[in-house]
C-alpha positions as a Markdown table, in Angstrom:
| # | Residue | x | y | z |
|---|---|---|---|---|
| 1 | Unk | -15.1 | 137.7 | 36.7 |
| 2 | Unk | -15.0 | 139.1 | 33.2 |
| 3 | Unk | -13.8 | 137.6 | 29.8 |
| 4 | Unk | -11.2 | 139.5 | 27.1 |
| 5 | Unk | -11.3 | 137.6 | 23.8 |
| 6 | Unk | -11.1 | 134.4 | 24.7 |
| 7 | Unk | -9.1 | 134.5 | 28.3 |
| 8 | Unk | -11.1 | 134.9 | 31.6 |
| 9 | Unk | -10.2 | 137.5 | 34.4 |
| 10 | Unk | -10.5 | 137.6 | 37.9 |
| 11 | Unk | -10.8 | 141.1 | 39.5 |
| 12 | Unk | -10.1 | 141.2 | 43.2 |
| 13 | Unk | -11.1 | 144.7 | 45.0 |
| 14 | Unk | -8.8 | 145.0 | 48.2 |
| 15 | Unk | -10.7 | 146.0 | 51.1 |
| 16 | Unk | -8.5 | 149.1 | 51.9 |
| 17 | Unk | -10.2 | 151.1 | 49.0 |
| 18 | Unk | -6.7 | 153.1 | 48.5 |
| 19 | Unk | -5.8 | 150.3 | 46.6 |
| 20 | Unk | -6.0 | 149.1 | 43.4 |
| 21 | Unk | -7.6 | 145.9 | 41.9 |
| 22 | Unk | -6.0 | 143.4 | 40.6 |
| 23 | Unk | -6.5 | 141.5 | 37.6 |
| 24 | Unk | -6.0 | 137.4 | 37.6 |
| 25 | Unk | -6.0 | 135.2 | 34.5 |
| 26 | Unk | -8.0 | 132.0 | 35.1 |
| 27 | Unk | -5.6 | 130.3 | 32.8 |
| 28 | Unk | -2.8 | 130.6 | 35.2 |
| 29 | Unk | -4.7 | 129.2 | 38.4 |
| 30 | Unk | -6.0 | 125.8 | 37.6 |
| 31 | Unk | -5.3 | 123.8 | 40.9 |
| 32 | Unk | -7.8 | 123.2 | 43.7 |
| 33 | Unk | -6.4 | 125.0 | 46.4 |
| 34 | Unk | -7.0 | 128.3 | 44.3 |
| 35 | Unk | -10.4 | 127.2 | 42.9 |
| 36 | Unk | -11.4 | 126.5 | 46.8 |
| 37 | Unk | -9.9 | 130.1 | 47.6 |
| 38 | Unk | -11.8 | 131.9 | 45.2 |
| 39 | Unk | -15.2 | 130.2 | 46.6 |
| 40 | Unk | -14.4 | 132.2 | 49.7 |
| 41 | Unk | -14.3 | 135.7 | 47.6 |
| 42 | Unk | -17.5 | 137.1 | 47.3 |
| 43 | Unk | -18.8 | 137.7 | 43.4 |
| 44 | Unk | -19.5 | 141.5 | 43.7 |
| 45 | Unk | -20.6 | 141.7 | 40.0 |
| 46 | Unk | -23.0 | 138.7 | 40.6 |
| 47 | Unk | -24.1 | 140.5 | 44.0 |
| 48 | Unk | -24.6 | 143.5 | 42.2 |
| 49 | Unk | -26.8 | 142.0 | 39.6 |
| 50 | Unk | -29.0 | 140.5 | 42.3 |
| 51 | Unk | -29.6 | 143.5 | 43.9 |
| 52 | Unk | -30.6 | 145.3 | 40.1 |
| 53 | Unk | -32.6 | 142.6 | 39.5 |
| 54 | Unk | -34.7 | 142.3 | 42.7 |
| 55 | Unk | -34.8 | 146.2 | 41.7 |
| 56 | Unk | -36.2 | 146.3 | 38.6 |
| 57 | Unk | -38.7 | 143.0 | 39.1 |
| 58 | Unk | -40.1 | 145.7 | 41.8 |
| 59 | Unk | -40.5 | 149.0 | 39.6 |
| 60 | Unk | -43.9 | 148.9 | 38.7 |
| 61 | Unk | -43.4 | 151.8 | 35.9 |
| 62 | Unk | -41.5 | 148.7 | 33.9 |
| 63 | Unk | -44.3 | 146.8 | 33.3 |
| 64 | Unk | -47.4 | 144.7 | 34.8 |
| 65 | Unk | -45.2 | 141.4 | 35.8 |
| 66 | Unk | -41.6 | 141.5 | 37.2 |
| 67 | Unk | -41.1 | 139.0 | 33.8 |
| 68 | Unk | -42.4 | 141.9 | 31.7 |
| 69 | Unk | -39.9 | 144.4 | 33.8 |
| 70 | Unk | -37.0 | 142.3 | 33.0 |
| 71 | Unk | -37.9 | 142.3 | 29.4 |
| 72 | Unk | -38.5 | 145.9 | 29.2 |
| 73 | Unk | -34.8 | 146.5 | 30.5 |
| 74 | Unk | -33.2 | 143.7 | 28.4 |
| 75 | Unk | -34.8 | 145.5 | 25.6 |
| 76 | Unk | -33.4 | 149.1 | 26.2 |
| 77 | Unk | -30.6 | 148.0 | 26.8 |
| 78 | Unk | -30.5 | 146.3 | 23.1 |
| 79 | Unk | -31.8 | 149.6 | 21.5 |
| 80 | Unk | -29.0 | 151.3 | 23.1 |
| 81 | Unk | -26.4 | 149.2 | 22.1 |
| 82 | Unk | -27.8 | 149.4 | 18.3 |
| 83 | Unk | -27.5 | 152.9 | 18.5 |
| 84 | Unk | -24.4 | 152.9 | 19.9 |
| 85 | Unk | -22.9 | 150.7 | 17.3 |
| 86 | Unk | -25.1 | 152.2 | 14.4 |
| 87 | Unk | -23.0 | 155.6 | 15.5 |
| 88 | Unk | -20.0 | 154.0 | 15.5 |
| 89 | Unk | -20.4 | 152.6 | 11.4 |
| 90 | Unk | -22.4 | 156.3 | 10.9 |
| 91 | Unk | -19.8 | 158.2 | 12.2 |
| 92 | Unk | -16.3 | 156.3 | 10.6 |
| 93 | Unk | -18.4 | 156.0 | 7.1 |
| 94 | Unk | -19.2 | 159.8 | 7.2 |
| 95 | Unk | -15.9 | 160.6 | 8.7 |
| 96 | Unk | -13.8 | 158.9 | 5.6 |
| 97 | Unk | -16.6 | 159.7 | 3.2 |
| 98 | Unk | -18.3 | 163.5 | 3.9 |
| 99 | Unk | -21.1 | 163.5 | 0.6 |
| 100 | Unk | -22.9 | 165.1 | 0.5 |
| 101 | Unk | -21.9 | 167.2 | 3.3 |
| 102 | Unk | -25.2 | 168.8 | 4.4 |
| 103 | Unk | -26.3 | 165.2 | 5.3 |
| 104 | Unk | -22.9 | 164.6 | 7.2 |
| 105 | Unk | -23.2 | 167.9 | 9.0 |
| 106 | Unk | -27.5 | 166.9 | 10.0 |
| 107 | Unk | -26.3 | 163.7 | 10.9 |
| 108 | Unk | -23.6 | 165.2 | 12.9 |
| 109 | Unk | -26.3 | 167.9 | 14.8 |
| 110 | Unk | -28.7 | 165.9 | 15.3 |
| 111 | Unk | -26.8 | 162.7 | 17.4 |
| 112 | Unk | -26.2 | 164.3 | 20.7 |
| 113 | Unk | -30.1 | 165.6 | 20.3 |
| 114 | Unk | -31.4 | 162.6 | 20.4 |
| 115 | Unk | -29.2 | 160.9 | 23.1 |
| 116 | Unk | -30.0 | 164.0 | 25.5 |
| 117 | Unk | -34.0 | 164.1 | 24.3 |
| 118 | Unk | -33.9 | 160.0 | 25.3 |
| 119 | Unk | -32.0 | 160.2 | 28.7 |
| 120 | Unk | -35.1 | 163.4 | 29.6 |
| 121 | Unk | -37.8 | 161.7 | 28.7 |
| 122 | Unk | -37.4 | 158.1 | 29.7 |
| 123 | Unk | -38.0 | 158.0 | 33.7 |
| 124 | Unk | -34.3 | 156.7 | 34.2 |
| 125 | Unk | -34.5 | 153.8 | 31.4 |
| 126 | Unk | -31.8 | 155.9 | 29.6 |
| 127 | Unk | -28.2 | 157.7 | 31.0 |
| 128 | Unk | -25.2 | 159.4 | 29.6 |
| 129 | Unk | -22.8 | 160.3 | 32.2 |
| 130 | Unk | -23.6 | 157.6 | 34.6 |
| 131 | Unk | -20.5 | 154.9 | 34.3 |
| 132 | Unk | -20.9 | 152.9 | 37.6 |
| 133 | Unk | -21.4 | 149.4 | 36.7 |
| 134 | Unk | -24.4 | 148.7 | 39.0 |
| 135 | Unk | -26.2 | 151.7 | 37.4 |
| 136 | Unk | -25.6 | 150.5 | 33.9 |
| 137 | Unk | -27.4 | 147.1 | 34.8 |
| 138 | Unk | -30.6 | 149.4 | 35.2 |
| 139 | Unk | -29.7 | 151.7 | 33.0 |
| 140 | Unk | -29.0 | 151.4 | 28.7 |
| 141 | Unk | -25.7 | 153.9 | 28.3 |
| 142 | Unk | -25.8 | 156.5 | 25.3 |
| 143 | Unk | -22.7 | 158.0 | 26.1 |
| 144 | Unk | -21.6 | 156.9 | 22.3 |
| 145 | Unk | -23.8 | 159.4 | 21.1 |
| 146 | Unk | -22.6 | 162.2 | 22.8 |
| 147 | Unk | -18.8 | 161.8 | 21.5 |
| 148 | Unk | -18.8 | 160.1 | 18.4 |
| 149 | Unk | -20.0 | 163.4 | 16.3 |
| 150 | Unk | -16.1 | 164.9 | 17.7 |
| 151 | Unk | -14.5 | 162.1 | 14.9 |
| 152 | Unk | -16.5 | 162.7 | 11.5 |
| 153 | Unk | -15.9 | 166.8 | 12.3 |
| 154 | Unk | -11.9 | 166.3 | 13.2 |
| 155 | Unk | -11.9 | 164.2 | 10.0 |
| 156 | Unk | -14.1 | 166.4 | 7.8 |
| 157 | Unk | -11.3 | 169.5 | 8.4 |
| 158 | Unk | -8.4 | 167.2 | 7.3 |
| 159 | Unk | -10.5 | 166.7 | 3.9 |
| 160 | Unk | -8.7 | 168.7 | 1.5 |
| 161 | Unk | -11.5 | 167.7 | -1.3 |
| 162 | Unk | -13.6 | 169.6 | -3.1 |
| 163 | Unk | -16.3 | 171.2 | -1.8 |
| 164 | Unk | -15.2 | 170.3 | 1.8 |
| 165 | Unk | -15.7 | 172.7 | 4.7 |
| 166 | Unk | -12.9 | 174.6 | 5.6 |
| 167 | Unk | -11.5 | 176.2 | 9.1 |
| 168 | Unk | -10.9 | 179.7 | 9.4 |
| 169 | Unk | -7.6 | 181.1 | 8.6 |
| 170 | Unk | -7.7 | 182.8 | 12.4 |
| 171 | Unk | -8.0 | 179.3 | 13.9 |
| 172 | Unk | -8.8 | 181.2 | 17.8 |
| 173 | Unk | -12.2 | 182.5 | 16.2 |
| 174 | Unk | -14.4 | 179.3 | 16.7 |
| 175 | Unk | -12.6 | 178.8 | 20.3 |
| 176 | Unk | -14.5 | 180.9 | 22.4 |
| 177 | Unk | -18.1 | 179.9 | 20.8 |
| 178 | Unk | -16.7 | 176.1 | 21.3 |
| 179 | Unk | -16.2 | 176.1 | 25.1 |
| 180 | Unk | -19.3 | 177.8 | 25.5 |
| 181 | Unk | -21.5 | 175.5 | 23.5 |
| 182 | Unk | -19.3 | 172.8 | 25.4 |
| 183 | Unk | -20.2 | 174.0 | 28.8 |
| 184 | Unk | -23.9 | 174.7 | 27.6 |
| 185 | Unk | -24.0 | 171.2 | 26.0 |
| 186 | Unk | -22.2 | 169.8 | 29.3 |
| 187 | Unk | -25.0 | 171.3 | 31.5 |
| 188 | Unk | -27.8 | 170.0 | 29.7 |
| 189 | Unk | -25.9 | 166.2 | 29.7 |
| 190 | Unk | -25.4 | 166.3 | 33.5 |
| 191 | Unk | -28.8 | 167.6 | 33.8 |
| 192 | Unk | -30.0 | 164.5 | 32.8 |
| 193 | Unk | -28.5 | 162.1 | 35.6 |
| 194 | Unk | -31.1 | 164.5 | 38.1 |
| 195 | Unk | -28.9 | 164.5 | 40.7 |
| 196 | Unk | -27.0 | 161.2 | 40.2 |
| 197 | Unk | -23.0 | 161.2 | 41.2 |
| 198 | Unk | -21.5 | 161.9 | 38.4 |
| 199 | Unk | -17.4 | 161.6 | 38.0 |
| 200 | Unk | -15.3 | 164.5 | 36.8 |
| 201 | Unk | -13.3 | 163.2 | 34.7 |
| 202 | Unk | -16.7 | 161.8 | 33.0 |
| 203 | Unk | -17.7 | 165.4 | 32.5 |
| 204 | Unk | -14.5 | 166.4 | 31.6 |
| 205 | Unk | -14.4 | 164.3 | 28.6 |
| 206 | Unk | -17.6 | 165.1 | 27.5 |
| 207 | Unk | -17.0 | 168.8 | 27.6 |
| 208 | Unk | -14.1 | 168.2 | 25.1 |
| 209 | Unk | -16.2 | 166.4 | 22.8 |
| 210 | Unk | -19.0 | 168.7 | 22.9 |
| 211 | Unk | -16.5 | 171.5 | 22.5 |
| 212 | Unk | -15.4 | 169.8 | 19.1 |
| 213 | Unk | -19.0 | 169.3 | 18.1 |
| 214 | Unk | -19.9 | 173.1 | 18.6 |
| 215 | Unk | -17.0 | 174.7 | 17.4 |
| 216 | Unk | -16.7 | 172.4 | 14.3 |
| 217 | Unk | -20.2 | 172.4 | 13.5 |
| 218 | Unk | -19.9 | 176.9 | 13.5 |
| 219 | Unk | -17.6 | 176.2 | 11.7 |
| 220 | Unk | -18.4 | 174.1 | 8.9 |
| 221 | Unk | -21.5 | 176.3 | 8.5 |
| 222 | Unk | -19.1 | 179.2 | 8.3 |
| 223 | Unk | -17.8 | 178.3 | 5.1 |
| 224 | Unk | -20.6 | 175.9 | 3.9 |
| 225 | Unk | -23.4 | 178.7 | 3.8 |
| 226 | Unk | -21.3 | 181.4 | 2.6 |
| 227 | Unk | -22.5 | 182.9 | -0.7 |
| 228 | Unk | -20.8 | 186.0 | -0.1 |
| 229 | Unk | -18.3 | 187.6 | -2.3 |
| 230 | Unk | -14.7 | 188.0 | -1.5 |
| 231 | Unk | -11.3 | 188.7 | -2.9 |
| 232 | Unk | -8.5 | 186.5 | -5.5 |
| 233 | Unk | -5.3 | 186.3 | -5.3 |
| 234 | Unk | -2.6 | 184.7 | -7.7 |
| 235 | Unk | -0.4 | 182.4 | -5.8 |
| 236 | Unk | 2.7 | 181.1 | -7.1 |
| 237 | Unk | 3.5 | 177.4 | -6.6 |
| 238 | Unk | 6.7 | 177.5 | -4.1 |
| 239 | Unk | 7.1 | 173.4 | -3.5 |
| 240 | Unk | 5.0 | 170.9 | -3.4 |
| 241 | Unk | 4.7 | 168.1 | -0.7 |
| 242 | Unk | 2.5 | 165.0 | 1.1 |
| 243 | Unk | 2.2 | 165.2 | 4.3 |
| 244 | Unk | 2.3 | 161.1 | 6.5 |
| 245 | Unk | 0.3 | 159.7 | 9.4 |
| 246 | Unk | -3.0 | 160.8 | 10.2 |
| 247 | Unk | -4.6 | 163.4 | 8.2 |
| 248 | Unk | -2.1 | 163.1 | 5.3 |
| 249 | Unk | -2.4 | 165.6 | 2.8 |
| 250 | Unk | -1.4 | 167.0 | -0.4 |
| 251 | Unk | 0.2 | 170.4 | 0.0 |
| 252 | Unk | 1.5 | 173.5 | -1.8 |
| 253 | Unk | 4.0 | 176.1 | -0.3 |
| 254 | Unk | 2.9 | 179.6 | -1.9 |
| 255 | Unk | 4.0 | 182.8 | -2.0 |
| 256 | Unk | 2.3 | 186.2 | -3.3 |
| 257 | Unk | 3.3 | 189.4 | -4.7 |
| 258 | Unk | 0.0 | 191.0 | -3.4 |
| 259 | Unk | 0.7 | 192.8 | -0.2 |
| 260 | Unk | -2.6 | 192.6 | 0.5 |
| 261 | Unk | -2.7 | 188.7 | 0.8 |
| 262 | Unk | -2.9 | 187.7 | 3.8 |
| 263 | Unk | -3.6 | 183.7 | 3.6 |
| 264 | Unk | -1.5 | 180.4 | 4.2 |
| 265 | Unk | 1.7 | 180.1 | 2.6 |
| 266 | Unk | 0.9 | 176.3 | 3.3 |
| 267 | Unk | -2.1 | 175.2 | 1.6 |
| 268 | Unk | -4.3 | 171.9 | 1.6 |
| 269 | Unk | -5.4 | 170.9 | -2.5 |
| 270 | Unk | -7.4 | 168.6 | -3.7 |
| 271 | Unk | -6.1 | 165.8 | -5.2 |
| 272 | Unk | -6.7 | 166.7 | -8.5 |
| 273 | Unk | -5.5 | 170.2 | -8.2 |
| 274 | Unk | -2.3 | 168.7 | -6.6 |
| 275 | Unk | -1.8 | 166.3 | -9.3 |
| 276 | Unk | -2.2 | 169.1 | -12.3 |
| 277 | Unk | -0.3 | 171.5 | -10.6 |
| 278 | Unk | 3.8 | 171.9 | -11.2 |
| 279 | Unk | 6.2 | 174.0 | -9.1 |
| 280 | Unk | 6.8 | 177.6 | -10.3 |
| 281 | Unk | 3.2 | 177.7 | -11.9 |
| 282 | Unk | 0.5 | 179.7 | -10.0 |
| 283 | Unk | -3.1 | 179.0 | -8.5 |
| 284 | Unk | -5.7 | 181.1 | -7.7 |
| 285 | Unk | -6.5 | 181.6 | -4.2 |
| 286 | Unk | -10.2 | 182.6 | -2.9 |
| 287 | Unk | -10.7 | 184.3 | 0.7 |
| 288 | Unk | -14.4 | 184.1 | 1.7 |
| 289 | Unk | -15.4 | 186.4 | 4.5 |
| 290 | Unk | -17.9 | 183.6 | 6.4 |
| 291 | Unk | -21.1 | 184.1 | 7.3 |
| 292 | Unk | -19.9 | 184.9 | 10.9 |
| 293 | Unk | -17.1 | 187.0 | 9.9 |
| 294 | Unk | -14.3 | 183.9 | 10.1 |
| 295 | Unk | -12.6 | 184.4 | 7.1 |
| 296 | Unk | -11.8 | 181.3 | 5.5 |
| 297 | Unk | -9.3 | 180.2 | 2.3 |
| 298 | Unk | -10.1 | 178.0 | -0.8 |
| 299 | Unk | -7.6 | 177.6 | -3.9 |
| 300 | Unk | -8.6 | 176.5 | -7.4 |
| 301 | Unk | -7.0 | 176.3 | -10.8 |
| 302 | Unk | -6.8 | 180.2 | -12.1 |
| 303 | Unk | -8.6 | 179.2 | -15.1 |
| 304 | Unk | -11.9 | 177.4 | -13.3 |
| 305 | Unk | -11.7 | 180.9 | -10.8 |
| 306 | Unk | -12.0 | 183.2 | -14.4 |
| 307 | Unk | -14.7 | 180.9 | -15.3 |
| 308 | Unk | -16.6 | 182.0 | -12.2 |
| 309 | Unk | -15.7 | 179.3 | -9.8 |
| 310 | Unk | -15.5 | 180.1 | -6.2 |
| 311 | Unk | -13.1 | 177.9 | -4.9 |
| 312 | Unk | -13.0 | 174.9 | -3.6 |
């Protein structure tokens, strides 16, 4: 039995295990002959809990009293989900508001850290990768921690604002780094179950978000920490256009006379650059080299670039 909102579910396991379950509404089935038939079905979540229970009451590493046990786990298990939901409000308030962006980017680095450091060195109070229900009785789940970082990084790159980080104009440069620090990130996360069963399509998942995390975080500090010099170009203001749905934008088309330019001819701005900006006048456009060689773009008004302005 499990409750949605307000309704109550029944979920009935055939015992040919090719099947699937199947989902009942208590609402629907009031009458006795139902209520007698369900007494006959046995409550495999309430036998599950049993069997945790008589479990932990018996782990000695929990505490002195199987009382004391009990209260150890109830009280993991509420540090995890206060975690979990403080990374949820973290991440959405950093994704939709990135300043300053060297905390956003710590913030960012450090979450799958601590989730990883927790599920080592707490004796099996802690997992990440484990999702079967009976181990998540025992166990307090920081799987949270391990994908949330993939949503303030996906939503930092759609920030056209200023001083935001920017992706490299040869978007297949960070890909290679990314699924290795996603495989290297994925090893260490499995590595933490010790040996428990742990599904594929678990793993798979977090290999994509840890992918995201390591090639988003190289590159934000691609463009963040570059102080290096570079070359301007004058770009002339083709169209102008917002883009809908998620990640709307202000955009410029642009076009150069410099054969030598070889940046967008679609461009992200800043609102206020956007706003100042009319078709047929020109912008200044800023190619950084990156502090790992990804050369990245930034645009500004021609006038704040003479005034030694890098770009935003």
């Amino acid at each position: 039995m499990r409750k949605v909102k307000n309704a109550v579910y029944f979920d009935l396991f055939p015992r040919d295990g090719q099947l699937r379950k199947i989902s009942v509404a208590q609402a629907i089935f009031t009458d006795a002959v139902f209520s007698a038939w369900m007494r006959d079905i046995p409550d495999l979540r309430a036998l599950d809990q049993q069997s945790v229970d008589l479990a932990i009451a018996r782990d000695a590493s929990l505490g002195a009293t199987p009382e004391k046990r009990k209260e150890k786990v109830r009280r993991l298990h509420r540090a995890a989900k206060y975690m979990n939901v403080g990374s949820v409000a973290a991440a959405v308030v950093m994704g939709l508001y990135p300043h300053p962006i060297h905390l956003v980017m710590t913030m960012t680095l450090i979450a799958p850290w601590i989730a990883i450091g927790m599920a080592y060195r707490s004796q099996g109070n802690f997992t990440i990768a484990e999702t079967e229900q009976t181990v998540l009785l025992r166990k307090a789940s920081l799987l949270q921690l391990i994908l949330l970082p993939a949503l303030p990084i996906s939503l930092v790159f759609t920030n056209a604002g200023v001083g935001m980080p920017h992706f490299p104009l040869k978007w297949g440069q960070p890909l290679f780094p990314a699924i290795m620090g996603g495989l290297i990130m994925t090893w260490l996360i499995w590595q933490t179950a010790r040996g428990a069963p742990i599904k594929s399509s678990v793993l798979l998942l977090i290999f994509s978000a840890m992918s995201i995390y390591a090639g988003g975080l190289l590159a934000m500090l691609n463009s963040v920490f570059d102080h290096h010099g570079g070359s301007d170009y004058t770009l002339t203001v083709l169209g102008k256009h917002r883009t809908s749905g998620r990640g709307a934008a202000d955009c410029f088309t642009v076009a150069s006379t410099d054969p030598s330019y070889d940046g967008q001819t679609s461009i992200r701005a800043p609102r206020e650059i956007y706003d100042a900006t009319e078709v047929n006048a020109t912008i200044c456009a800023h190619i950084h080299p990156g502090i790992f060689g990804w050369r990245w773009e930034s645009i500004d008004s021609c006038a704040q670039m003479d005034q030694g302005g890098r770009g935003h």
